[in-house]
PyMOL CGO cylinders between C-alpha atoms (Angstrom):
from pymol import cmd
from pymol.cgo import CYLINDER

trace = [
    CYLINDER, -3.75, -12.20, -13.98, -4.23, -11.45, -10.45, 0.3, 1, 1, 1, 1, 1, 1,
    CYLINDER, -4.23, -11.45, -10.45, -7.39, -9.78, -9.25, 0.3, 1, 1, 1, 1, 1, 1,
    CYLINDER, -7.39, -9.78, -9.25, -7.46, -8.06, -5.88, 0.3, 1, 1, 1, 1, 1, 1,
    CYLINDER, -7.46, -8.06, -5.88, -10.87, -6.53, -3.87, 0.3, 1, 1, 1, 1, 1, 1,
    CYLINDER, -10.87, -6.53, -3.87, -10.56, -4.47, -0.77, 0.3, 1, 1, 1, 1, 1, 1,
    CYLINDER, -10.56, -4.47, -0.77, -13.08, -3.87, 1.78, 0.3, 1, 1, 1, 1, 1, 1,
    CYLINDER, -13.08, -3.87, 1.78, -13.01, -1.78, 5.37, 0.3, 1, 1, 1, 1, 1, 1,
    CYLINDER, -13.01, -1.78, 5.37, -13.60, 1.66, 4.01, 0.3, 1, 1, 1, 1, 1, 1,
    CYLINDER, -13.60, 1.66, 4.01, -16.02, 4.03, 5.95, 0.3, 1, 1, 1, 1, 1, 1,
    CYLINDER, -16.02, 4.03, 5.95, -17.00, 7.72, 7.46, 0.3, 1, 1, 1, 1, 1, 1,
    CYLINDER, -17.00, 7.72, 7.46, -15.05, 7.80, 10.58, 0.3, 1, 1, 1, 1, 1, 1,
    CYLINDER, -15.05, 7.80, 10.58, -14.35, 10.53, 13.46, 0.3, 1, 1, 1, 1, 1, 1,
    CYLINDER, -14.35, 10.53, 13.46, -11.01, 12.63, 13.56, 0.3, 1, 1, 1, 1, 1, 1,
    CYLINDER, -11.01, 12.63, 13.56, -9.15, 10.58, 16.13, 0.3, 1, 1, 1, 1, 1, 1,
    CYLINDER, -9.15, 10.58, 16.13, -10.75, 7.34, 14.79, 0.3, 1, 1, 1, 1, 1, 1,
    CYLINDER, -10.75, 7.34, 14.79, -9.47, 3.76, 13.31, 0.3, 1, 1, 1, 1, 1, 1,
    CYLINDER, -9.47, 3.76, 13.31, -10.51, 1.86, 10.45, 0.3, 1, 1, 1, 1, 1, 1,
    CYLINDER, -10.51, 1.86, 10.45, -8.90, -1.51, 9.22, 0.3, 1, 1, 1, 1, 1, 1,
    CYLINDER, -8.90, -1.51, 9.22, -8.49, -1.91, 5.72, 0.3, 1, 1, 1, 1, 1, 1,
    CYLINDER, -8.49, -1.91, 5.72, -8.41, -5.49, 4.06, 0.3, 1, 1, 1, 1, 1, 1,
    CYLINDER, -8.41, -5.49, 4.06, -7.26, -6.90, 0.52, 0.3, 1, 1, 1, 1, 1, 1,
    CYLINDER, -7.26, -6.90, 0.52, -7.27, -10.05, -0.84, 0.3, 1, 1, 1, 1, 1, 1,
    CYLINDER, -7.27, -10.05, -0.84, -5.45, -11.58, -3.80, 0.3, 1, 1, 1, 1, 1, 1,
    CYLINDER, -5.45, -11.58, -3.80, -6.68, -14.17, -5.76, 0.3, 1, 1, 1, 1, 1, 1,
    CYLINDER, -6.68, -14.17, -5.76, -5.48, -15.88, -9.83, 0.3, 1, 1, 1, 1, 1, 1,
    CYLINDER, -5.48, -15.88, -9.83, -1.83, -15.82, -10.15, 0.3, 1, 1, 1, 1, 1, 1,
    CYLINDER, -1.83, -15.82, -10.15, -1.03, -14.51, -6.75, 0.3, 1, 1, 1, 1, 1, 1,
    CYLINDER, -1.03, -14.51, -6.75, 1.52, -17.56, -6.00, 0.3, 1, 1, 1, 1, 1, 1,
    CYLINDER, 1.52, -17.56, -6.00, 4.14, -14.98, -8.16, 0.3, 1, 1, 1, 1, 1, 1,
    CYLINDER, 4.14, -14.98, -8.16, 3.74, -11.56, -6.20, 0.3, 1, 1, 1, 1, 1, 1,
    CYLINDER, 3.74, -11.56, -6.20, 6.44, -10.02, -4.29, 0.3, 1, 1, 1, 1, 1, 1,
    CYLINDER, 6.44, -10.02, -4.29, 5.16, -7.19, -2.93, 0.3, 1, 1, 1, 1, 1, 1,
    CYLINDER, 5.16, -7.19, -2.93, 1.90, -5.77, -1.94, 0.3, 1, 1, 1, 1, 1, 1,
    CYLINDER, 1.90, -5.77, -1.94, 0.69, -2.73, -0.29, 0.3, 1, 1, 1, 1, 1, 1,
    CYLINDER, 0.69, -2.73, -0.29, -1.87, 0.55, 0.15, 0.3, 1, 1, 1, 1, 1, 1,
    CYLINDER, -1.87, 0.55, 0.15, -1.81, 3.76, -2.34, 0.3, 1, 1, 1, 1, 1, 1,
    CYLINDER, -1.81, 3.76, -2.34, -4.05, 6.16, -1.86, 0.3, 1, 1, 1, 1, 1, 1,
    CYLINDER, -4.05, 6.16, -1.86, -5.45, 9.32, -4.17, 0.3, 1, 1, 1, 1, 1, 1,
    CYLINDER, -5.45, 9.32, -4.17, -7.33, 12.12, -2.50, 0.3, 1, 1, 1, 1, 1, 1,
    CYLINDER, -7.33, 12.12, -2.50, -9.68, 14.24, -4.84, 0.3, 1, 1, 1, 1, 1, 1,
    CYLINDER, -9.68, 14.24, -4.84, -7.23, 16.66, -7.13, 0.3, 1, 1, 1, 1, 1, 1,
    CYLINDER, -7.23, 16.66, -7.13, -4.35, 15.04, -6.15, 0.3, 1, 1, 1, 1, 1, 1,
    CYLINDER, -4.35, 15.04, -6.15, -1.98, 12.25, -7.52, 0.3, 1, 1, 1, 1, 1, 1,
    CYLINDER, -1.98, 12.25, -7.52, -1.96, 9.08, -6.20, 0.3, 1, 1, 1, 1, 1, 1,
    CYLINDER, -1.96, 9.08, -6.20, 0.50, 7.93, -3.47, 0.3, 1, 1, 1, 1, 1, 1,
    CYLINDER, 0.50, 7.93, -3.47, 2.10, 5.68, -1.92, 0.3, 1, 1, 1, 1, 1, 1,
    CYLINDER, 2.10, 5.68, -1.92, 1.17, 4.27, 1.87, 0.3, 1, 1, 1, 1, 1, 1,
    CYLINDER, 1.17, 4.27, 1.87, 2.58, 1.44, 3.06, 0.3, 1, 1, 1, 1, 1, 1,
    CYLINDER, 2.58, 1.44, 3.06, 3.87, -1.73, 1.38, 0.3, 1, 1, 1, 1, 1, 1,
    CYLINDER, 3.87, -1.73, 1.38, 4.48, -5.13, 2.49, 0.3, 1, 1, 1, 1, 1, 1,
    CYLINDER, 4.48, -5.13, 2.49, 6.86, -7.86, 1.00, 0.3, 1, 1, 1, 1, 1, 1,
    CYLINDER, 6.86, -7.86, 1.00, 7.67, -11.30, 0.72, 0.3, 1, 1, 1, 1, 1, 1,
    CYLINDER, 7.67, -11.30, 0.72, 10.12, -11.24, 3.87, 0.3, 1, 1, 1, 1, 1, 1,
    CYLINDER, 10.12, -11.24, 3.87, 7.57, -9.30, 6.07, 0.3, 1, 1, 1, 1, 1, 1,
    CYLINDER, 7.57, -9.30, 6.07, 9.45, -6.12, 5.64, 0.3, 1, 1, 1, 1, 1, 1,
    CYLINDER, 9.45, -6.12, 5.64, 7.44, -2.85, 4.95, 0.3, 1, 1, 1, 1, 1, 1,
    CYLINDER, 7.44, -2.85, 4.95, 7.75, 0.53, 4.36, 0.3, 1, 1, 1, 1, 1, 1,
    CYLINDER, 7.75, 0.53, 4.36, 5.72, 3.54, 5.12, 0.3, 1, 1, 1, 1, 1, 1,
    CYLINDER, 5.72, 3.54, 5.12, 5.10, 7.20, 3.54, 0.3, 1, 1, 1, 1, 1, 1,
    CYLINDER, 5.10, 7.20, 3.54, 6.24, 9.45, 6.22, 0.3, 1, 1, 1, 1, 1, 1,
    CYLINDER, 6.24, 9.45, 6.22, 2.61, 11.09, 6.91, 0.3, 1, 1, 1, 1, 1, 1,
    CYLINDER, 2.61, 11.09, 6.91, 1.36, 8.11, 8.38, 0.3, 1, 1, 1, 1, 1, 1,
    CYLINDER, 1.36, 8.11, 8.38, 4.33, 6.47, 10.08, 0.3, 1, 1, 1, 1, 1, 1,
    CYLINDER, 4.33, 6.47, 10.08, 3.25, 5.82, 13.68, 0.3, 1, 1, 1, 1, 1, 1,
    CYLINDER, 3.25, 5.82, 13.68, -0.07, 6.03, 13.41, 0.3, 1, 1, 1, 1, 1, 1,
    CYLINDER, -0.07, 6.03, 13.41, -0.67, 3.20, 10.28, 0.3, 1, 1, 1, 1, 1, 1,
    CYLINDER, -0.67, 3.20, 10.28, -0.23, -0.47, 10.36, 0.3, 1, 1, 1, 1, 1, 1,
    CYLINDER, -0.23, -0.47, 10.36, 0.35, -2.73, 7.37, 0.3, 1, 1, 1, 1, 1, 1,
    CYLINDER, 0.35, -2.73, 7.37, 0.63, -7.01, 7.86, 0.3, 1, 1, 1, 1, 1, 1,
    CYLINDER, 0.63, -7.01, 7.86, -0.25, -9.40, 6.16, 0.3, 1, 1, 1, 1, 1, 1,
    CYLINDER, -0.25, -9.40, 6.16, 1.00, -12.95, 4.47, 0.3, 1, 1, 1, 1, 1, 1,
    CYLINDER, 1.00, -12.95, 4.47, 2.02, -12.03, 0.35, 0.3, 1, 1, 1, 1, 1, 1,
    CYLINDER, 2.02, -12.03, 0.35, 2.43, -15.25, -0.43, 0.3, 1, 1, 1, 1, 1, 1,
    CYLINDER, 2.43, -15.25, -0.43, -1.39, -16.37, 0.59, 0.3, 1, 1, 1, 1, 1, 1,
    CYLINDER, -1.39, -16.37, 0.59, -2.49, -13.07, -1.08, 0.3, 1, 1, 1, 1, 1, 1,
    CYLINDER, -2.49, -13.07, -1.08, -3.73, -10.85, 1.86, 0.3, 1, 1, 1, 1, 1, 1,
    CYLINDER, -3.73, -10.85, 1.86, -2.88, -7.42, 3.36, 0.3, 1, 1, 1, 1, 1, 1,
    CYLINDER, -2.88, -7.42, 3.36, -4.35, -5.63, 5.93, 0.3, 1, 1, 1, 1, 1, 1,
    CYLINDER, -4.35, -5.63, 5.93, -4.06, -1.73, 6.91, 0.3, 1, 1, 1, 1, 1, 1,
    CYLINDER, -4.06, -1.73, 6.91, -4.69, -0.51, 10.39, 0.3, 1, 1, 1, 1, 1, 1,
    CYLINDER, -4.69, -0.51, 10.39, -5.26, 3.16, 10.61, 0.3, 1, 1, 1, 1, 1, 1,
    CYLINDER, -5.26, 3.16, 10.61, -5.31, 4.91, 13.92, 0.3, 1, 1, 1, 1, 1, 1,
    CYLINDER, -5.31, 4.91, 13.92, -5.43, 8.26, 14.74, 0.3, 1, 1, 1, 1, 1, 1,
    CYLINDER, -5.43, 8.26, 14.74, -7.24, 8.83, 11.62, 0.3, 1, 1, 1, 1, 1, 1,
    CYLINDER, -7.24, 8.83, 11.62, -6.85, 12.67, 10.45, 0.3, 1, 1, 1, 1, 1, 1,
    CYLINDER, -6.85, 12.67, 10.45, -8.78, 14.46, 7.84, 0.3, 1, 1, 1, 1, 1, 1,
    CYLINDER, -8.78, 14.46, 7.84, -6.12, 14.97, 5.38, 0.3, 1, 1, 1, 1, 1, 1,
    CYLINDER, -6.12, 14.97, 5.38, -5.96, 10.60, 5.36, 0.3, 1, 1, 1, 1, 1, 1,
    CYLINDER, -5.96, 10.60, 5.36, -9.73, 11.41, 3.15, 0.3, 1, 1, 1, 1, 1, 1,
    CYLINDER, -9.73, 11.41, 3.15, -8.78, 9.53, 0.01, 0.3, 1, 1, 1, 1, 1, 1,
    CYLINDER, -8.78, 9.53, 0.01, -9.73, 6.40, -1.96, 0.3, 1, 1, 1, 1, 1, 1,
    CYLINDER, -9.73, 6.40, -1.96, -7.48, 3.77, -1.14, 0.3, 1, 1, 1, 1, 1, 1,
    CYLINDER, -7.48, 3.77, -1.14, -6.49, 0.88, -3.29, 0.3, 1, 1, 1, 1, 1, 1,
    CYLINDER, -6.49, 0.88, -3.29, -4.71, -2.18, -3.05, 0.3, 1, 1, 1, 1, 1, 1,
    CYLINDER, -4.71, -2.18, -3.05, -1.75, -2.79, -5.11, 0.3, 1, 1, 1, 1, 1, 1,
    CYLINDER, -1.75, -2.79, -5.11, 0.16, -5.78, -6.01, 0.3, 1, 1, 1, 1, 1, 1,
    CYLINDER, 0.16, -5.78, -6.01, 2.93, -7.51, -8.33, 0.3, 1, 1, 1, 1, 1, 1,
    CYLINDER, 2.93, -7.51, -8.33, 5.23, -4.05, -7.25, 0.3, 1, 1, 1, 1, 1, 1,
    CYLINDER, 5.23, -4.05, -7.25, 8.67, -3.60, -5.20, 0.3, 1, 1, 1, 1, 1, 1,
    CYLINDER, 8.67, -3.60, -5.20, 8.47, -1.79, -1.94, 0.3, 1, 1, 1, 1, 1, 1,
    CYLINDER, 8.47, -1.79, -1.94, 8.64, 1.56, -3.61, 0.3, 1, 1, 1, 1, 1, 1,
    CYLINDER, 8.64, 1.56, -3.61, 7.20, 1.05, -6.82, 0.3, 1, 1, 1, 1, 1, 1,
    CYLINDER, 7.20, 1.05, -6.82, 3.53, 0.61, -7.61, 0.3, 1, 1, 1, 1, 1, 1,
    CYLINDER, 3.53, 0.61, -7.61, 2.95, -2.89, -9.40, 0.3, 1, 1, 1, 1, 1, 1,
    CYLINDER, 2.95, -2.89, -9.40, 0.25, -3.55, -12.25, 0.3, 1, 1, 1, 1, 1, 1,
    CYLINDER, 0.25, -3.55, -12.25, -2.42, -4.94, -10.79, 0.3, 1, 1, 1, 1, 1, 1,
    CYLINDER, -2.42, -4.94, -10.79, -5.13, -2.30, -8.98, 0.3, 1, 1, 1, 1, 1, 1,
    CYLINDER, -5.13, -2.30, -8.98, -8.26, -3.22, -6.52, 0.3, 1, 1, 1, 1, 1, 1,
    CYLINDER, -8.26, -3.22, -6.52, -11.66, -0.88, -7.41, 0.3, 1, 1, 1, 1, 1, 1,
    CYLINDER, -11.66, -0.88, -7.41, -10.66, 1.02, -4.15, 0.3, 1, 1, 1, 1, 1, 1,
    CYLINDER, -10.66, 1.02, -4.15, -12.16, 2.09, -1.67, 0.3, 1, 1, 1, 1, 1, 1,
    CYLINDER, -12.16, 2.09, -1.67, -13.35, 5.35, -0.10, 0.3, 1, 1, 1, 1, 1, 1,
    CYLINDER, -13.35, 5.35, -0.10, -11.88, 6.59, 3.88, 0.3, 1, 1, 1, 1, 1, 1,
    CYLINDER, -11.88, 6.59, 3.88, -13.63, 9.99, 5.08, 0.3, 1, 1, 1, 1, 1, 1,
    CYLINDER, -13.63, 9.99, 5.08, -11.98, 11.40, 7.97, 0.3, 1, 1, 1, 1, 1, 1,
    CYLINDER, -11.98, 11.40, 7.97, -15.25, 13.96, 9.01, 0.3, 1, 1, 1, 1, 1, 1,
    CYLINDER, -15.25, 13.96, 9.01, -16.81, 15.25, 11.92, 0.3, 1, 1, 1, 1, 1, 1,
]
cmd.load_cgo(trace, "trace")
């Protein structure tokens, strides 16, 4: 089992930046991939950004250029840097891992919440 908590979330300003952090910890020694999803309310949740083994990622196009994921998968830990923050990005965001770069894996963080407001 691998169990994962995030922490970073917050009310910020249109224009704004939050950073995002995860942590892995159990069986995290056998993860290939981790990475961001997102669900805003009444919609389904998606993909953000992923991270794997090599230090190659992938992005969703709506926040290409303006988010940040890094981290080191095989100690367990992704980060997400968010600038530019708009108020569509409102959404919980979780932390994923145990995936491919494009495919969710089975183990979920709680989430946490991101409100883009003025």
């Amino acid at each position: 089992q691998v169990q994962l908590v995030e922490s970073g979330g917050g009310l910020v300003q249109p224009g704004g930046s939050l950073r995002l952090s995860c942590a892995a910890s159990g069986r995290a020694f056998s993860i290939y991939a981790m990475g961001w999803y997102r669900q805003a309310p009444g919609k389904q949740r998606e993909l953000v950004a992923t991270i794997i083994r090599s230090g190659s990622t992938n992005y969703a196009d709506s926040v290409k250029g303006r988010f940040t994921i890094s981290g080191d998968v095989v100690k367990g830990t992704v980060y997400l840097q968010m600038n530019n923050l708009k108020p569509e990005d409102t959404a919980d965001y979780y932390c994923n891992a145990g995936g491919l770069s494009t495919i969710a894996g089975p183990y979920w963080g709680k989430g946490t919440l991101v409100t883009v407001s003025s």
